[in-house]
C-alpha angles and dihedrals in degrees: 000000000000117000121222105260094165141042115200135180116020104205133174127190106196100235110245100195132329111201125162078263095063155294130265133186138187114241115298115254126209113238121209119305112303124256106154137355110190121196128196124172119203125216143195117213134201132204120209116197130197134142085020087286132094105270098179150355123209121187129192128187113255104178142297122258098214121193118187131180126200133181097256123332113225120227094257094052091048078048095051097041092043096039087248137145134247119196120170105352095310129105117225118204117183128175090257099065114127117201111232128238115254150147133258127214132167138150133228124216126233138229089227086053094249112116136221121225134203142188114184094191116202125032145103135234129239121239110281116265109219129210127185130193143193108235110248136199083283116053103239106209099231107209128170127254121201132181131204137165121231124196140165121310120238097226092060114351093243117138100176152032125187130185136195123187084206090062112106120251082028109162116219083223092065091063095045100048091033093105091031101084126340108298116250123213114262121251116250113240 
């Protein structure tokens, strides 16, 4: 079994609309060179007593706490990420801006050489956090760091897909066309 050694491709798609009839999206954008993706799933649990024992849990997604870094962020990506403006050059940032809804995708790298890939496919950034620092005797690398929450989409309540070229059954076609539009989820046979 390979492990994952890389992350590659950070890529969002604002999300158009999402109705019980369907999602669209607007083509996906890269982000900044990839360092670190983080995902953590929420859940709600329930406890079920009877007998004076547990009988049974039941647990239900709530939503995923996702981190990313990546090795600067440009103005029109914070704009894009934030729902800000950029004009001339300058990013605007005012105490009405609304982040838009999006999607997320990106794909690992493998130690076998295969990759994973993943769409999470509703969700909004916070606002950038922003740190500054005076140069030392060491150069320090500054990156940016963003966090966003992702959770179920209305059309169909899925929140994730994830892809591995070492599934069985795996189409070359699902790796090429991954970052093109929002991935859909494949038809049983």
């Amino acid at each position: 079994m390979s492990r994952l050694i890389g992350l590659k491709d950070i890529t969002i798609a604002q999300l158009l609309t999402d109705t019980s009839v369907g999602a669209t999206y607007e083509v996906p954008k890269k982000l900044e060179r990839s360092i670190k993706a983080t995902l953590k799933p929420k859940t709600t649990q329930t406890k079920l007593y009877s007998d004076d024992t547990i009988e049974e849990v039941v647990n239900a997604f709530d939503s995923i706490d996702v981190e990313i870094e990546v090795n600067q962020l440009s103005i029109e990506s914070r704009a894009m990420l934030q729902g800000s403006k950029v004009v001339k050059g300058v990013l605007i940032e005012t105490k009405n801006d609304i982040a838009p809804t999006v999607a997320m995708a990106f794909k690992a790298k493998k130690s076998n050489g295969k990759y994973m890939y993943v769409w999470l496919y509703k969700g909004s950034f916070e606002i950038t956090e922003d740190t500054f620092e005076s140069s030392e005797d060491k150069l320090k690398d500054q990156t940016a760091k963003l966090k966003a929450t992702f959770y179920a989409r209305e059309f169909d309540g899925a929140y994730r897909l994830i892809a591995d070229e070492d599934a069985k059954d795996f189409e070359a076609t699902t790796a090429t066309t991954w970052f093109t539009t929002v991935a859909v989820q494949p038809t049983e046979v």
